[in-house]
C-alpha positions as CSV (number, residue, x, y, z in Angstrom):
1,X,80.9,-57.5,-158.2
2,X,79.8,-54.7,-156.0
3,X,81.1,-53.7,-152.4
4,X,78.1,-53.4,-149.9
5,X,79.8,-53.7,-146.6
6,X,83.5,-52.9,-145.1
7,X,85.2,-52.2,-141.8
8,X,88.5,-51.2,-141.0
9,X,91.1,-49.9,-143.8
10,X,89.8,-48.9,-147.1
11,X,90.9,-51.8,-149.7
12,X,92.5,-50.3,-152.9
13,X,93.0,-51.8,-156.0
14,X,96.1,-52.8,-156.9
15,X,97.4,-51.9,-160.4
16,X,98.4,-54.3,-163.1
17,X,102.1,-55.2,-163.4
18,X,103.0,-57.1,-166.6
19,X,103.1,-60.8,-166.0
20,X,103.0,-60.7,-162.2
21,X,99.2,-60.8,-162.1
22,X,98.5,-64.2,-164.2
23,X,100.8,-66.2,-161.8
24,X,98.8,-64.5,-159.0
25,X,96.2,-66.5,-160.2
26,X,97.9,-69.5,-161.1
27,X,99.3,-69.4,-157.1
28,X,95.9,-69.4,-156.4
29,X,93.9,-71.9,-158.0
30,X,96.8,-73.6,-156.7
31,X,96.1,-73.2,-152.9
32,X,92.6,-73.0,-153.5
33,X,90.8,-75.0,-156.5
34,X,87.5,-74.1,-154.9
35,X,87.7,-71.0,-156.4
36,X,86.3,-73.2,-159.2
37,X,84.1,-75.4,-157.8
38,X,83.3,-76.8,-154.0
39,X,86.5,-78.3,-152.7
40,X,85.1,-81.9,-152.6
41,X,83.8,-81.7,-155.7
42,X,86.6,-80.8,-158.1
43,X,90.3,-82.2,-158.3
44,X,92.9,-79.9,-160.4
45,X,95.1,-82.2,-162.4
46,X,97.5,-79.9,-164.1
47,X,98.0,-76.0,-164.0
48,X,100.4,-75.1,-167.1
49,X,102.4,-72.6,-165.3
50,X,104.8,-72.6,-168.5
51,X,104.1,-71.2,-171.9
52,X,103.2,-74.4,-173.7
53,X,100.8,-75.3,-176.1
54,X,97.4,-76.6,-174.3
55,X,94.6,-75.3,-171.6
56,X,95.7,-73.4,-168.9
57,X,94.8,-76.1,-166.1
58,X,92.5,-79.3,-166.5
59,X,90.8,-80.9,-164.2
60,X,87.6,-83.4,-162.9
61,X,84.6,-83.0,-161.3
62,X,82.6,-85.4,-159.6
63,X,80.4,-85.8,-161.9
64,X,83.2,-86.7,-164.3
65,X,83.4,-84.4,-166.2
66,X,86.5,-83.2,-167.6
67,X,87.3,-79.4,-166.7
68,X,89.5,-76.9,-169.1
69,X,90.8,-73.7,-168.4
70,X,91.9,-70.5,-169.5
71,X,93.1,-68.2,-167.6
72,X,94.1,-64.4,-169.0
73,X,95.7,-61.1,-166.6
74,X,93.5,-57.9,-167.2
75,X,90.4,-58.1,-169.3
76,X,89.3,-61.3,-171.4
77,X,90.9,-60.8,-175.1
78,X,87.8,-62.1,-177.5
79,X,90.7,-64.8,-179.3
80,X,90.1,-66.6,-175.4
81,X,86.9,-68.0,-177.0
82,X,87.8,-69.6,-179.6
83,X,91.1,-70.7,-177.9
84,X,89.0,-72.5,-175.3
85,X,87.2,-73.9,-177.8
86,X,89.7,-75.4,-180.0
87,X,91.4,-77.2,-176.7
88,X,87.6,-78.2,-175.5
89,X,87.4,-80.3,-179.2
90,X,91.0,-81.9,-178.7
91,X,90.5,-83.0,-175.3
92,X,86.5,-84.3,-176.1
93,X,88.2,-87.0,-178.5
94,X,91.2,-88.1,-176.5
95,X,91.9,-91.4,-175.7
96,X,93.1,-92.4,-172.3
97,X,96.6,-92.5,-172.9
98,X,97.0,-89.0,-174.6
99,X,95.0,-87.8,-171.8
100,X,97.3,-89.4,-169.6
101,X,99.9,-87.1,-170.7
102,X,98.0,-84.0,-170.8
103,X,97.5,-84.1,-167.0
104,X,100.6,-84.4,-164.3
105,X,102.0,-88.1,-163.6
106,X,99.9,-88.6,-160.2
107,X,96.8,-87.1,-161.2
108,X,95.4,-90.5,-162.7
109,X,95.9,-92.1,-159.0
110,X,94.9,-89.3,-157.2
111,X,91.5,-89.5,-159.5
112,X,90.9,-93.3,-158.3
113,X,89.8,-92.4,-154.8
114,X,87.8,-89.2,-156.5
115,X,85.6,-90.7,-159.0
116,X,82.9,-93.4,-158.9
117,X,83.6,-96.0,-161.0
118,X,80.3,-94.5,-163.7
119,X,82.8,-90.7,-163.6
120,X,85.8,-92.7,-164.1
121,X,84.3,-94.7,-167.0
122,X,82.6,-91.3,-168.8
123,X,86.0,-89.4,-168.1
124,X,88.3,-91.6,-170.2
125,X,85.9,-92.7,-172.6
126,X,85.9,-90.0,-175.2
127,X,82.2,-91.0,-176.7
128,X,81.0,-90.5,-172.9
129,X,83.0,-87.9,-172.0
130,X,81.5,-84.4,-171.1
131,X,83.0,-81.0,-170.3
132,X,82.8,-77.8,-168.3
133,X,84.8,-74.7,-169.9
134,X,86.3,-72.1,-167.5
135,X,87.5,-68.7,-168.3
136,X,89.6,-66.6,-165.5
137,X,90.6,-63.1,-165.9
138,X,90.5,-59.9,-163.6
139,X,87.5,-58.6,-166.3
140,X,85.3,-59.5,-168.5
141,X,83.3,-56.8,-171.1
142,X,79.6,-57.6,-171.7
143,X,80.2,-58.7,-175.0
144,X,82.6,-61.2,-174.0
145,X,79.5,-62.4,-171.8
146,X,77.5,-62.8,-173.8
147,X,79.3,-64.5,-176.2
148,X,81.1,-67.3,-174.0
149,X,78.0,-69.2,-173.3
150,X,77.3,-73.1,-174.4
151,X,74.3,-71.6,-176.6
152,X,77.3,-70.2,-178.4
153,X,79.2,-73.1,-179.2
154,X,80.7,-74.5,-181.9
155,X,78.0,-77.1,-183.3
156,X,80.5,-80.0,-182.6
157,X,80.9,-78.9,-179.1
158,X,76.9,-78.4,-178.3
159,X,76.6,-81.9,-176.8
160,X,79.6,-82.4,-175.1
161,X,80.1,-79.2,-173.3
162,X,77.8,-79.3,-170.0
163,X,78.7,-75.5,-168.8
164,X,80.2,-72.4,-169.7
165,X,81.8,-70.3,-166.4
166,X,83.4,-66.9,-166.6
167,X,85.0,-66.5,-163.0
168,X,86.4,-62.9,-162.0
169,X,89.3,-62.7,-159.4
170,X,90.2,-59.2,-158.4
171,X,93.0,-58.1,-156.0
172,X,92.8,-55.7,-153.6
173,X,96.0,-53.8,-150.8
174,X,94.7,-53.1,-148.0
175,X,97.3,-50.8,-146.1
176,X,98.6,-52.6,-143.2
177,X,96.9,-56.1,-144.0
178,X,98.6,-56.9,-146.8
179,X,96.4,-58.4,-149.8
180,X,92.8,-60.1,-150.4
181,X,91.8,-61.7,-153.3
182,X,87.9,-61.6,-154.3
183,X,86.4,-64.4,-157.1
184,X,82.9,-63.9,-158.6
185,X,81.1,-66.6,-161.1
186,X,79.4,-64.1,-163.4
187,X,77.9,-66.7,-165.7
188,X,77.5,-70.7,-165.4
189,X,75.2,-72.7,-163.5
190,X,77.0,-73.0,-160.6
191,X,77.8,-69.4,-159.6
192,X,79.6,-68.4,-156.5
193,X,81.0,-65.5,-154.6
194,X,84.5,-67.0,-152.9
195,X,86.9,-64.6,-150.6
């Protein structure tokens, strides 16, 4: 992510505070999923704001495909791979009921008007389903890079797993306005720059 035009104040980064910067995030993918993907095309399900065992927040594309997340303050730790990993193979075998429980009460209704009735068929059907792995933090090393990528899968997950993202979101003060958030894909087919 590189700065190449500005006006007004000078934006300055703001420093980390324990805790306060992963529900930053968590606020918001919640008032703005399209951080993640065009707003018409992706429905967040759940964000698990508490500390308990599972992805960070799951949700659907249009396509149907089932969407996990992980979601760390500061730089990406290397354990976030294989975390994501181990939820991506749980959730790939599911069957609708358990997934039913993984995602909030109303999501399933909200997802009737979402997906086509092919999406809706692939999502709860575990031998169709497919999935798209996201990993949030405010950095991410080159290593980390280059190793959270679908080439570098685990063998079980090769098929199943569509795409790999690694989205940066980085806060900014800027004096007077308050604060801005900025969100870069840096890897993934479907890269965006979001403000």
């Amino acid at each position: 992510m590189q700065l190449i035009s500005m006006t007004g104040p000078r934006p300055k980064r703001i420093p980390h505070k324990p805790l306060r910067r992963e529900r930053m995030i968590y606020k918001l993918l919640d008032k703005a999923p399209d951080l993640l993907e065009k707003g018409t095309q992706l429905k967040l399900l759940s964000l698990n704001t508490r500390h308990e065992k599972g992805p960070d927040f799951v949700g659907a594309n249009k396509r149907g495909q089932l969407v996990l997340g992980e979601i760390k303050k500061g730089s990406l730790r290397p354990d976030a791979w294989p975390q994501i990993q181990g939820y991506a193979t749980e959730f790939a075998q599911m069957r609708s009921r358990k997934l039913d429980e993984a995602i909030q009460d109303n999501a399933k209704m909200e997802l009737r008007g979402f997906l086509s009735r092919t999406a809706w068929n692939a999502f709860f059907n575990p031998s169709r389903r497919r999935l798209q792995l996201v990993l949030i933090a405010e950095d991410f090393s080159d290593k980390i890079l280059r190793r959270a990528t679908k080439k570098n899968l685990w063998s079980k997950l090769q098929k199943v797993v569509k795409d790999v993202k690694c989205i940066q979101i980085q806060t900014f003060a800027v004096k007077g306005h308050g604060e801005i958030a900025v969100a870069a894909g840096l890897s993934g087919r479907r890269r965006k720059l979001r403000r």
